[in-house]
Rosetta silent file (secondary structure, phi, psi, omega in degrees, C-alpha in Angstrom):
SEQUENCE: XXXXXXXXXXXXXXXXXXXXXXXXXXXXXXXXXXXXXXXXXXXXXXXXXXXXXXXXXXXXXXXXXXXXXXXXXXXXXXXXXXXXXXXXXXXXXXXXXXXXXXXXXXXXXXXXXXXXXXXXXXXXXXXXXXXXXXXXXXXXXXXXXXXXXXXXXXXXXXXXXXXXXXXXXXXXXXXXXXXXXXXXXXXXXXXXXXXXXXXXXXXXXXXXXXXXXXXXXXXXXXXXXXXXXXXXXXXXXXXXXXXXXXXXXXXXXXXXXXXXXXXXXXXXXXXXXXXXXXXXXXXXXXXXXXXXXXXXXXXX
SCORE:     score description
SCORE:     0.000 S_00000001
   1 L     0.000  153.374 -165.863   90.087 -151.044   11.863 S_00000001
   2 L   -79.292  177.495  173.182   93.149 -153.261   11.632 S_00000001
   3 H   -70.273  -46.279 -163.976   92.720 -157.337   11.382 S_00000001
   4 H   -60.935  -46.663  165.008   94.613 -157.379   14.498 S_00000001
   5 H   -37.376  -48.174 -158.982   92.094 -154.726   16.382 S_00000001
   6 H   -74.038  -41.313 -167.184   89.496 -156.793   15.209 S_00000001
   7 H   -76.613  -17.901 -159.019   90.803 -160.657   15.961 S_00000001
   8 H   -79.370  -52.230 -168.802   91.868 -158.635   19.757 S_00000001
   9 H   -87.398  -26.116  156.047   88.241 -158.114   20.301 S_00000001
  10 H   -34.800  -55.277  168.068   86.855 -161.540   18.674 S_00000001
  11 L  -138.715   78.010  112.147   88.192 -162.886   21.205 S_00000001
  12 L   -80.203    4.887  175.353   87.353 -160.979   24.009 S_00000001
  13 H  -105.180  -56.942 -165.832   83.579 -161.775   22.773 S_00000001
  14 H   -44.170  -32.212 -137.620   84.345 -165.202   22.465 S_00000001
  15 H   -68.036  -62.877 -168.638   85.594 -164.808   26.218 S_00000001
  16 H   -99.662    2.049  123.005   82.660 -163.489   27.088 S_00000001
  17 H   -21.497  -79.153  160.042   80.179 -165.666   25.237 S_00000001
  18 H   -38.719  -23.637 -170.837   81.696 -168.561   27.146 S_00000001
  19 H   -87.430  -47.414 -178.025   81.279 -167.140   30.525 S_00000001
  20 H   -62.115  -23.975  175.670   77.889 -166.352   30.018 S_00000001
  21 H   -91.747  -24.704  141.632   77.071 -169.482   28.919 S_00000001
  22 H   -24.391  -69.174 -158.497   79.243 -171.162   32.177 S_00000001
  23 H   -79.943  -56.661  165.886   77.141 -169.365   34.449 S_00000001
  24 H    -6.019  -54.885 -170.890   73.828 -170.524   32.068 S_00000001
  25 H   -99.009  -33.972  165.482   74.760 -174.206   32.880 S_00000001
  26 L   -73.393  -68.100 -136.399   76.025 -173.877   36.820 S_00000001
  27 L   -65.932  161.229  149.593   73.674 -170.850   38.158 S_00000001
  28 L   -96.724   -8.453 -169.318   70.028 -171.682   39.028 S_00000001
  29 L   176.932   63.557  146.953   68.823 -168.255   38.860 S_00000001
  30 L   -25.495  147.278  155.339   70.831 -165.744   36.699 S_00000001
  31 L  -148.182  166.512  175.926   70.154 -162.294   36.257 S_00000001
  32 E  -134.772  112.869 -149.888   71.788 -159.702   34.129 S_00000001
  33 E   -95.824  126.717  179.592   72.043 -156.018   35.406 S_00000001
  34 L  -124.301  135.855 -154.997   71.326 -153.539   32.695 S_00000001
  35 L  -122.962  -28.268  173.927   71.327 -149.817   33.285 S_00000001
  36 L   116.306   -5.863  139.972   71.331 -148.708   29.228 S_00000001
  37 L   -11.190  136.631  170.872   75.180 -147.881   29.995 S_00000001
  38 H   -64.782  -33.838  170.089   77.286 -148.576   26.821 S_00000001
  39 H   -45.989  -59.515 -163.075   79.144 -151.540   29.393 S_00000001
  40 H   -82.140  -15.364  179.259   75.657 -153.450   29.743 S_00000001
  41 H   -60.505  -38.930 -170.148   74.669 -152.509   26.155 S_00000001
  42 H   -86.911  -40.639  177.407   77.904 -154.745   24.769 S_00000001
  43 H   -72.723   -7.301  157.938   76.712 -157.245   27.520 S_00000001
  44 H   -94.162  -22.838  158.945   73.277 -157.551   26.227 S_00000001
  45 H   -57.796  -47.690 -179.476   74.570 -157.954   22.710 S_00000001
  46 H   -53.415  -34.649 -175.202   76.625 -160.745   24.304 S_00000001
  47 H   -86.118  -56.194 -178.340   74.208 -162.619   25.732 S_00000001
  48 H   -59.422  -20.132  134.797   71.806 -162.510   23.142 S_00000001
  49 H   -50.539  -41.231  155.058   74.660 -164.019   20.680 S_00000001
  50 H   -10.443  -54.302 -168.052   75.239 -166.311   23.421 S_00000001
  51 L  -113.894   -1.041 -145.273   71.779 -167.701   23.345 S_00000001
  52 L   -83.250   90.220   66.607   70.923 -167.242   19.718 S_00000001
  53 L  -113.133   -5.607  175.292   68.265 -167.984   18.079 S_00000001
  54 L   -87.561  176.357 -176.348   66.527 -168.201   21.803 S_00000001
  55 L   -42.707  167.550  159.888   65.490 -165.983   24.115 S_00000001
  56 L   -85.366  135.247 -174.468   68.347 -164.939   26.697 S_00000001
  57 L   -95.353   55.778 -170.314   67.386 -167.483   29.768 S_00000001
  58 L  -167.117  132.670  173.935   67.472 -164.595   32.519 S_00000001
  59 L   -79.926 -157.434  164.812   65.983 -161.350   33.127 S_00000001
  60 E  -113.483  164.635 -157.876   67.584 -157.855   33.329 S_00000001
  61 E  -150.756  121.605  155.746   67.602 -155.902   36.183 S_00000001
  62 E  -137.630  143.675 -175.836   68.145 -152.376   36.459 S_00000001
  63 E   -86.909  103.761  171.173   68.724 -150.457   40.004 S_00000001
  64 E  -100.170  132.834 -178.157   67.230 -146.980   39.350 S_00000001
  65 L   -79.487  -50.859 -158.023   68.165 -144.142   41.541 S_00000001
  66 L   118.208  -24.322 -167.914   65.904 -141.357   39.581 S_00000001
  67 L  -105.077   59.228 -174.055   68.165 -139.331   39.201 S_00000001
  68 L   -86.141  163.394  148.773   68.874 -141.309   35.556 S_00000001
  69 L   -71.075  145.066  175.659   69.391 -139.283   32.039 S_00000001
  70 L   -70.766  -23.463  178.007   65.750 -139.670   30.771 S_00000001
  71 H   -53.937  -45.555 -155.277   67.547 -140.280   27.205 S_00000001
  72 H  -106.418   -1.636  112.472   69.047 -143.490   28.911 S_00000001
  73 H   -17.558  -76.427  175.499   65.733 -144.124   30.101 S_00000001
  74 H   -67.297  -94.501 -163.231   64.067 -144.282   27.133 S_00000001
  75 H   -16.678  -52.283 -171.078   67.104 -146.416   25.633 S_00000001
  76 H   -61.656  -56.528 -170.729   66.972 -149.027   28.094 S_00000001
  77 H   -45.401  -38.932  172.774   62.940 -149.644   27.668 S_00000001
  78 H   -52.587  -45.528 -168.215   63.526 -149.494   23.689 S_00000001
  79 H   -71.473  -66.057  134.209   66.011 -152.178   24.141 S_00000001
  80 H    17.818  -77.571 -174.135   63.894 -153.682   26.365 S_00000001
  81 H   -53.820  -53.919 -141.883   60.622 -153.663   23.803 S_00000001
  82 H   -77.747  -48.872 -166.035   62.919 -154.764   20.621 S_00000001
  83 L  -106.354   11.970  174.325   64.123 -157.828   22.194 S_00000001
  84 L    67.309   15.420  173.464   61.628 -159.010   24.269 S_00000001
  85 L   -76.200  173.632 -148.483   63.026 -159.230   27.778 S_00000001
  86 L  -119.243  105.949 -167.852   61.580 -159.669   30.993 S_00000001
  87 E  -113.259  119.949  177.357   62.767 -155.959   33.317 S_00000001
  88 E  -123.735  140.223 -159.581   62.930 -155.815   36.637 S_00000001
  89 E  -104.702   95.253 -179.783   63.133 -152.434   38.369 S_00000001
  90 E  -121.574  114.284  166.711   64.564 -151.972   41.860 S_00000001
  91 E   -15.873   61.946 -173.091   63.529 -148.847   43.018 S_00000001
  92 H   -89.327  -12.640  163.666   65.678 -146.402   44.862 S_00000001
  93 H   -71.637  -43.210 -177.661   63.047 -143.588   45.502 S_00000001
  94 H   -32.754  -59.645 -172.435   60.404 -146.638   46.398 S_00000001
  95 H   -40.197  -59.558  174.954   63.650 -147.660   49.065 S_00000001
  96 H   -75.812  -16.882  179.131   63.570 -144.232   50.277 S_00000001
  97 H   -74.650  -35.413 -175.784   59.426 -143.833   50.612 S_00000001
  98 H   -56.191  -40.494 -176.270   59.941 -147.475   52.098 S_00000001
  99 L   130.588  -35.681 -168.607   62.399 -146.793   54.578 S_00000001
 100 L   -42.379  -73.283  157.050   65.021 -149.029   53.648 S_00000001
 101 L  -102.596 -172.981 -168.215   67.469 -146.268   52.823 S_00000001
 102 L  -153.420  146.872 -173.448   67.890 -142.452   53.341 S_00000001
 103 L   -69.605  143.261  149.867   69.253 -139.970   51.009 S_00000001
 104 L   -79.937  154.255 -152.327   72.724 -138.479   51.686 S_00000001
 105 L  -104.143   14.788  153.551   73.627 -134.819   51.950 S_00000001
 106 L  -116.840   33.094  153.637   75.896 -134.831   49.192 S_00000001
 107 L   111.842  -14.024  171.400   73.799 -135.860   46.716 S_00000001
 108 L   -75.388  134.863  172.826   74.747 -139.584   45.853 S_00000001
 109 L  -108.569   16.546  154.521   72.453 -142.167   45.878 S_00000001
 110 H   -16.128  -68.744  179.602   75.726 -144.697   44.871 S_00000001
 111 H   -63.377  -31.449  174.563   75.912 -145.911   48.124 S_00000001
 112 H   -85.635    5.588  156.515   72.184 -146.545   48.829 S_00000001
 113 H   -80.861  -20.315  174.040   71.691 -148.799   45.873 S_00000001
 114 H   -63.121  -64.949  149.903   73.564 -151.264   47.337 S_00000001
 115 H    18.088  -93.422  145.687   70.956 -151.842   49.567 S_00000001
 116 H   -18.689  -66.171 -148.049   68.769 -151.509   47.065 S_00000001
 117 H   -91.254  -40.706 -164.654   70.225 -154.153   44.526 S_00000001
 118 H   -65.096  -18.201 -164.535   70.814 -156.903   47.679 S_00000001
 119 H   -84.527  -17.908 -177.318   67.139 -156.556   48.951 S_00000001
 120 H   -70.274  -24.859 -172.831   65.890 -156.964   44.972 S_00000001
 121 H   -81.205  -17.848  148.408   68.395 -159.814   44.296 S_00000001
 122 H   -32.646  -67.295 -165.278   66.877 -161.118   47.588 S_00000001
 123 H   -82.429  -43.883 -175.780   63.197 -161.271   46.783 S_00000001
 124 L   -60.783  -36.063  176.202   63.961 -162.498   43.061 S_00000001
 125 L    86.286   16.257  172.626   66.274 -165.328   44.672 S_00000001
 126 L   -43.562  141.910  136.451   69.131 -164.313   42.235 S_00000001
 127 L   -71.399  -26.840 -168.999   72.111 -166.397   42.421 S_00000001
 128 L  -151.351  126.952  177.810   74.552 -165.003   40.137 S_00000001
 129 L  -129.832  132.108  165.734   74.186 -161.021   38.777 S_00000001
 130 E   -67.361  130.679  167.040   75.841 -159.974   35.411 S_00000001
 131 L  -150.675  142.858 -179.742   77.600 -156.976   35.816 S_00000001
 132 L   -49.456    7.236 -164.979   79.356 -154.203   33.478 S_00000001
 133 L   -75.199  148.779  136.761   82.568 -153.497   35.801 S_00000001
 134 L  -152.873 -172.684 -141.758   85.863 -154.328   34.030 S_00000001
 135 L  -115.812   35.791  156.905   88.992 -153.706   35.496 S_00000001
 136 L  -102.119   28.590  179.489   90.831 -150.810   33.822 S_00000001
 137 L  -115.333  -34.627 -178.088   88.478 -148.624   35.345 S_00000001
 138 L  -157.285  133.737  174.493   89.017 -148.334   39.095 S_00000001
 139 L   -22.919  -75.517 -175.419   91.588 -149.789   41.502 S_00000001
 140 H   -22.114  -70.220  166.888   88.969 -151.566   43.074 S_00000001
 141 H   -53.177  -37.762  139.757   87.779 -153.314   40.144 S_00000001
 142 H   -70.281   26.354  156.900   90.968 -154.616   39.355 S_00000001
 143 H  -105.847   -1.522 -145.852   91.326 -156.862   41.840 S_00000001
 144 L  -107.776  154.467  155.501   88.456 -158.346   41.500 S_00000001
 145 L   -57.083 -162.234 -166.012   87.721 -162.150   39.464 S_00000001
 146 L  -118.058  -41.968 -162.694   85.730 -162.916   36.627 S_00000001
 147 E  -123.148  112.687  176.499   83.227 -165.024   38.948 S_00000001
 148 E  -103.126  127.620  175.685   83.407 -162.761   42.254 S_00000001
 149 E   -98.351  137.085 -158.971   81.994 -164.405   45.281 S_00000001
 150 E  -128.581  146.400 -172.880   80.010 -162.910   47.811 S_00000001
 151 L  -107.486 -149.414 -143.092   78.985 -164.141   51.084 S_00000001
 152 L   -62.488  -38.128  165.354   75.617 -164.590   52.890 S_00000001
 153 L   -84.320   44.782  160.014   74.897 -160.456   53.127 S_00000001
 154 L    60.637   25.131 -174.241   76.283 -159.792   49.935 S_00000001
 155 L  -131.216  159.646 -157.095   79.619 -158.385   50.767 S_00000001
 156 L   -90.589  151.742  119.509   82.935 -159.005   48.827 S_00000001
 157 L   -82.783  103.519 -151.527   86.290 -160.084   50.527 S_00000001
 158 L   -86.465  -14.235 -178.716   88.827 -158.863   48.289 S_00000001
 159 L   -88.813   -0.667  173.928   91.558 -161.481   50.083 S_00000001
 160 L  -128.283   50.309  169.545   89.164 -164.296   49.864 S_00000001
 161 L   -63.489  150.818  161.068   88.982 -164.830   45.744 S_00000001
 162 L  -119.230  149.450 -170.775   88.834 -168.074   44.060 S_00000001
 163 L   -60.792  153.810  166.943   91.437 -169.045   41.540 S_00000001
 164 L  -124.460   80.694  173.574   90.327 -168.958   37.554 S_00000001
 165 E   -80.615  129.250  133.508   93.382 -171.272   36.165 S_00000001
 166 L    95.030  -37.086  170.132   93.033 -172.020   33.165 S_00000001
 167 L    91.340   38.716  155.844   89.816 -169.815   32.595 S_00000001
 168 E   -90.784  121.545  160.453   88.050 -172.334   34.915 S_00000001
 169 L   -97.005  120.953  176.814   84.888 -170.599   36.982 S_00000001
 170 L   -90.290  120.998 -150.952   84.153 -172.205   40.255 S_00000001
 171 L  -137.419   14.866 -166.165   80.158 -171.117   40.693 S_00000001
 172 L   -93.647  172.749  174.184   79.570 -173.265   43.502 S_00000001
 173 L  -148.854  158.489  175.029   77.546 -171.733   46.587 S_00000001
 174 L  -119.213  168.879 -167.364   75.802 -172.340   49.452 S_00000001
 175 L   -45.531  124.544  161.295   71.867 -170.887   50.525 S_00000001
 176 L   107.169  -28.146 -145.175   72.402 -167.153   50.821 S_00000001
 177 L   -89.857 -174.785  177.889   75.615 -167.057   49.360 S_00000001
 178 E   176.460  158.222 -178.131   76.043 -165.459   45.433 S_00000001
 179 E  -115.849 -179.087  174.585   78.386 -164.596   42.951 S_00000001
 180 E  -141.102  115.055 -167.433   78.797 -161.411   40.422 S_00000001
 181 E   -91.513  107.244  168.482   79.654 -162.042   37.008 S_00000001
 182 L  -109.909   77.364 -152.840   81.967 -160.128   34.901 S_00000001
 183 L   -87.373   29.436 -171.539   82.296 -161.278   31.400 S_00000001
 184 L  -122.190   -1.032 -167.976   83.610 -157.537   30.377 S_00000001
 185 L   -77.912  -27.721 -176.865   86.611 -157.376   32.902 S_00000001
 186 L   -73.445   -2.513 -160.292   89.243 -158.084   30.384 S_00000001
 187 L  -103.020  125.425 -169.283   87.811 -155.944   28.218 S_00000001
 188 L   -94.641  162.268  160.354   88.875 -151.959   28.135 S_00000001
 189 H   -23.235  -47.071 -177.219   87.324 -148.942   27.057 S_00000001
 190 H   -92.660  -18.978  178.856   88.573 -148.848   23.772 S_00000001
 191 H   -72.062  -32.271 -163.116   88.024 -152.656   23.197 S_00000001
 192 H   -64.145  -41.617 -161.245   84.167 -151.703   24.440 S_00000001
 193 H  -100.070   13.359  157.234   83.696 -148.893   21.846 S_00000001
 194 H   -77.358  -33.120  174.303   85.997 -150.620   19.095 S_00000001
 195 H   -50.220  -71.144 -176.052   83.289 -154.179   19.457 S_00000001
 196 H   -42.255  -41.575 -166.807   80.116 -151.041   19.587 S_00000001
 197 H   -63.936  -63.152 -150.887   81.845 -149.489   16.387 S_00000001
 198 H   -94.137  -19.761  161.617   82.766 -152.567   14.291 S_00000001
 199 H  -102.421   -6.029  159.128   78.950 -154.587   15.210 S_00000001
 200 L   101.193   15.416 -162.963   77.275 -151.256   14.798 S_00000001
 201 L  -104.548  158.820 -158.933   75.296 -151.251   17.627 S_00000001
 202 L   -70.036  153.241 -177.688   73.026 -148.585   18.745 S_00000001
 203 L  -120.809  179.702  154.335   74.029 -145.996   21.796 S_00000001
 204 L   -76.693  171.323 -174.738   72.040 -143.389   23.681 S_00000001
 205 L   -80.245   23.848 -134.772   72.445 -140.244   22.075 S_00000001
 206 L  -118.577  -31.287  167.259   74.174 -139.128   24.723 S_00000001
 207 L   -80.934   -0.205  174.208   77.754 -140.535   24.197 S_00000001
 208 L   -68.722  147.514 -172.038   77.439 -138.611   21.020 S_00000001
 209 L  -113.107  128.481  170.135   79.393 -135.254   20.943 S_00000001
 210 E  -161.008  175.553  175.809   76.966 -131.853   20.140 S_00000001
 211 E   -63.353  102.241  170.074   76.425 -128.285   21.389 S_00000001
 212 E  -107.833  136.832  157.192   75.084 -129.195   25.300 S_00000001
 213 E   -67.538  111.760 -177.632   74.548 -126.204   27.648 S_00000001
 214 E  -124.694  155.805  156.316   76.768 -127.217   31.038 S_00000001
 215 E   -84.627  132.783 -171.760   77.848 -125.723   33.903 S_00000001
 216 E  -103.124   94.660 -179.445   81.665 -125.593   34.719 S_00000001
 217 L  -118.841  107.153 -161.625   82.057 -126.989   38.645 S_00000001
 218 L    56.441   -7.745  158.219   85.261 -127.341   39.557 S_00000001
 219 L   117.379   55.796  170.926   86.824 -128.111   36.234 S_00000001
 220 L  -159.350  114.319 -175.375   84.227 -130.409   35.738 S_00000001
 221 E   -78.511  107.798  176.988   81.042 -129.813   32.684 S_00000001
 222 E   -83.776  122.267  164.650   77.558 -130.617   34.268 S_00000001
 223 E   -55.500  151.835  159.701   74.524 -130.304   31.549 S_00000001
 224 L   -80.077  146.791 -156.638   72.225 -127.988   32.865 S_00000001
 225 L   167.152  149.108 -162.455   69.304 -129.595   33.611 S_00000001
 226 L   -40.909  -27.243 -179.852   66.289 -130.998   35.985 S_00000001
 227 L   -94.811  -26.562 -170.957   68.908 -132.606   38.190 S_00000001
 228 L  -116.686   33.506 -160.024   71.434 -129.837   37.858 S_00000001
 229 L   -68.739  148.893 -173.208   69.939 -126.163   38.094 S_00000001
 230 L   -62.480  132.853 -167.599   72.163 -122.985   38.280 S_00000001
 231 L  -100.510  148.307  152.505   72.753 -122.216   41.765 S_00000001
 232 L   -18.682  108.294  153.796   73.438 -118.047   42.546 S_00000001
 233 L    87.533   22.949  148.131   76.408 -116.298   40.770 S_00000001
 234 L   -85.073  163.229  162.610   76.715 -119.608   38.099 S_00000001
 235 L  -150.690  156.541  166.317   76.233 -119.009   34.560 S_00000001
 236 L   -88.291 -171.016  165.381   76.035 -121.514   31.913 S_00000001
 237 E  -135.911  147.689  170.544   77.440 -122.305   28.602 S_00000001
 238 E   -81.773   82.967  174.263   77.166 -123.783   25.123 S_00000001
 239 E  -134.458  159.539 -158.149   79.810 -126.342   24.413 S_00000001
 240 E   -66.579   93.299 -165.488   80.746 -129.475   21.967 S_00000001
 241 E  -127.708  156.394  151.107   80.551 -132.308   24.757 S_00000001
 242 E  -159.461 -171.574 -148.653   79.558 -135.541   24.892 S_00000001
 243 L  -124.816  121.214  142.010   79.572 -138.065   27.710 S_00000001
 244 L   -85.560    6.688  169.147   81.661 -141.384   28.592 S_00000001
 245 L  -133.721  137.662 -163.609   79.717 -142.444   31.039 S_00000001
 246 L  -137.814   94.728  155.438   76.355 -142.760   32.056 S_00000001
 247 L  -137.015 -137.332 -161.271   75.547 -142.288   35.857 S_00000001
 248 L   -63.506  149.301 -168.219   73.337 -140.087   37.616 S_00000001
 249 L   -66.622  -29.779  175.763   72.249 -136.775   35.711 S_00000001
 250 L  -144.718   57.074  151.548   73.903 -134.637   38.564 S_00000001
 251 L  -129.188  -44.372 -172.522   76.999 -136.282   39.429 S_00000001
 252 E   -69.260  141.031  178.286   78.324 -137.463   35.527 S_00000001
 253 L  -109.440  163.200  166.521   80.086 -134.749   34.122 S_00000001
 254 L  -117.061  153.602 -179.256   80.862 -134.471   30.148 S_00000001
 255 E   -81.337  130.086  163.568   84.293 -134.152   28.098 S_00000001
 256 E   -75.133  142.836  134.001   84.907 -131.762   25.311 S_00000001
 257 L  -118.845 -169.114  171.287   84.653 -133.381   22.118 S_00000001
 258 L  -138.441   10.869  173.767   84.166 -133.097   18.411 S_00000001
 259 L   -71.443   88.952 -142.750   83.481 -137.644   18.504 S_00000001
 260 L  -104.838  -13.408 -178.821   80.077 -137.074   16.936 S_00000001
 261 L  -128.707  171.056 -168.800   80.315 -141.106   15.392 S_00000001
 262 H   -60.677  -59.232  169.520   80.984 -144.134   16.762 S_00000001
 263 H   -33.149  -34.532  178.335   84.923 -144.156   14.681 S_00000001
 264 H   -90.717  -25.809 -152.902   85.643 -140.544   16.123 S_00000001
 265 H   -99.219  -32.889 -163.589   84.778 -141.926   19.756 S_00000001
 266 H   -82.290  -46.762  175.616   87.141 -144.882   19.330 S_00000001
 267 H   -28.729  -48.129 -178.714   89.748 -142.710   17.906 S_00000001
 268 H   -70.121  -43.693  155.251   89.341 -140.175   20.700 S_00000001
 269 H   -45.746  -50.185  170.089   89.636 -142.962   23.197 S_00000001
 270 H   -72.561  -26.764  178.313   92.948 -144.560   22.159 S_00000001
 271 H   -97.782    3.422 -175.546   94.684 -141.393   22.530 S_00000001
 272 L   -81.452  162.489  171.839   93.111 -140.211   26.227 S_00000001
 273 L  -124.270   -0.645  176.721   94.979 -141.566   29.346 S_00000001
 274 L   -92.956  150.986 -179.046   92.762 -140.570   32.027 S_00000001
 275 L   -84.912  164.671 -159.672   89.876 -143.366   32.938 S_00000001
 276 H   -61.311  -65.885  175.971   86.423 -142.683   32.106 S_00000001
 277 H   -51.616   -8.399  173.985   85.638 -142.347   35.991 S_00000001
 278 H   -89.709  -13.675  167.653   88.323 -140.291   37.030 S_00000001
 279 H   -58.138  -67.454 -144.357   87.013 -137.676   33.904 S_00000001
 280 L  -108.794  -16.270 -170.339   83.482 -137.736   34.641 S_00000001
 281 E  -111.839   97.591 -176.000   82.211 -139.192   37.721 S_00000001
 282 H   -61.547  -63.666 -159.415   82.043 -136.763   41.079 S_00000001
 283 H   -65.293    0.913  160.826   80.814 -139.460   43.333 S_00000001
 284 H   -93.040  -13.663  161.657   83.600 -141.216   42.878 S_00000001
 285 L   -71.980   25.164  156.078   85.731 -138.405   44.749 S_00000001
 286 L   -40.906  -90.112  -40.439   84.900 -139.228   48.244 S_00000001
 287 L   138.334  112.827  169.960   87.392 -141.139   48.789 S_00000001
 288 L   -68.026   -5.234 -174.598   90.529 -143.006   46.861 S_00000001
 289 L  -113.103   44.897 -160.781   88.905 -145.714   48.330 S_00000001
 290 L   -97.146   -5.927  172.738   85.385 -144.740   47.482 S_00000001
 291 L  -111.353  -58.277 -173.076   84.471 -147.725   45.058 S_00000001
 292 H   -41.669  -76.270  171.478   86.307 -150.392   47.203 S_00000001
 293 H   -13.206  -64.202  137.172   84.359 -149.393   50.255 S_00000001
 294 H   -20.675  -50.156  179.374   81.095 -149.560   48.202 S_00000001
 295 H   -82.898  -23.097 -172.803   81.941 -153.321   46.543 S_00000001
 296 H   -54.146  -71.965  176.656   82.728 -154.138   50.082 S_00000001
 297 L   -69.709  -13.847  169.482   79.453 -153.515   51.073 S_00000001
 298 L   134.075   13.356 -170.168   77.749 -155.536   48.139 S_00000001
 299 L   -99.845  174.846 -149.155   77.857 -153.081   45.144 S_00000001
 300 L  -102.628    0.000    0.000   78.553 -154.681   41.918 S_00000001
């Protein structure tokens, strides 16, 4: 990597070093939502530089549907053990034995985590939640602030932002009210896995490119798998794949590749033009407005 690659993403870390430490000294009651995603992976690196040599002063949070890869399972809880964080779990099968929400008939639970995440950020008494978004990824998302404010039921007003002159964050709130914290929106895909590349830091194995068996649904490679089983008149396949995203086991689809290291993934990245969710992610084709709608309602 070039000095200039390198100084580009220094400071985007610095960036987001500072923010995290902003919302450290205004918030009362931080949280940081980590799903084991390479996005919350560079934001748990962040923080813990951030805070360094203590502890990170917040827990992590992650809203599990069930229908996770178990690979990115196990990853978060490793990360989890190694560093000594404090994991809180909000449920979405619990949600559904509970009542709270109800499954949908095409297969997303997207929409019924919001739910989910406002009644956990409820009971915990969160103020401020860290979140992975940044905003070369969806329309939506790129309208959005660095410090997004949300009002007493959690929902977003994309015409009622507060300015960040100057790369000043306004954090104040009143009871009920909350922000969402994005210290990754400036940052793009290829700055995320040029940072992962150049500090070295560990991934699931999952963003890795190998021989996966998938199904081919609509021009789109499912793994076959507990979440995905061959329906009548499918057949599978054997192909080089790996994944740029990591959301439910039978909605994310994977991309051929041959980016089997971290160096081949950024390479392979600088020359694609499509975004990771418009590759791999069915549940976002509801709708072109199928993530606004969603932040709208409180998702992060």
């Amino acid at each position: 990597m070039t000095t200039t690659v390198l100084g580009h993403v220094r400071a985007l870390e610095y960036e987001s070093i500072h923010i995290f430490r902003e919302v450290a000294a205004e918030m009362e009651s931080p949280c940081l939502l980590f799903s084991g995603g390479k996005d919350s992976i560079v934001m748990l690196h962040l923080a813990l530089k951030a805070f360094w040599p203590a502890r990170i002063p917040f827990p992590v949070m992650h809203v599990d549907t069930g229908l996770n890869f178990p690979e990115v399972i196990d990853f978060r809880d490793a990360m989890v053990a190694e560093h000594g964080l404090e994991l809180i779990v909000a449920s979405v099968p619990e949600a559904i034995e509970r009542g709270l929400v109800r499954p949908e008939p095409n297969g997303s639970r997207n929409r019924i985590q919001t739910p989910v995440l406002l009644a956990a950020a409820e009971e915990h008494g969160f103020d401020a939640l860290f979140g992975g978004a940044r905003r070369d990824e969806e329309k939506a998302r790129a309208k959005e602030r660095v410090f997004s404010f949300r009002d007493e039921f959690g929902q977003w007003d994309p015409k009622n932002q507060r300015p960040e002159i100057w790369d000043l964050y306004n954090g104040r709130v009143f009871p009920g009210e909350s922000i969402r914290v994005f210290p990754l929106s400036n940052w793009t895909e290829l700055d995320v896995w040029t940072y992962i590349a150049s500090e070295n830091i560990a991934v699931p194995e999952l963003y890795l490119a190998k021989e996966r068996e998938v199904v081919d649904r609509g021009g789109m490679l499912y793994a076959v798998n507990e979440f995905v089983p061959l329906v009548d008149g499918e057949t599978s396949e054997v192909k080089r794949v790996r994944y740029r995203t990591m959301g439910d086991a039978n909605l994310t689809a994977a991309v051929e590749s041959d980016a089997d290291t971290l160096e081949k993934i950024v390479e392979e990245i600088a020359a694609v033009r499509l975004t990771e969710r418009g590759a791999t992610r069915g549940d976002d084709k509801v709708s072109e407005a199928a993530m606004e709608d969603r932040k709208r309602e409180g998702y992060f």
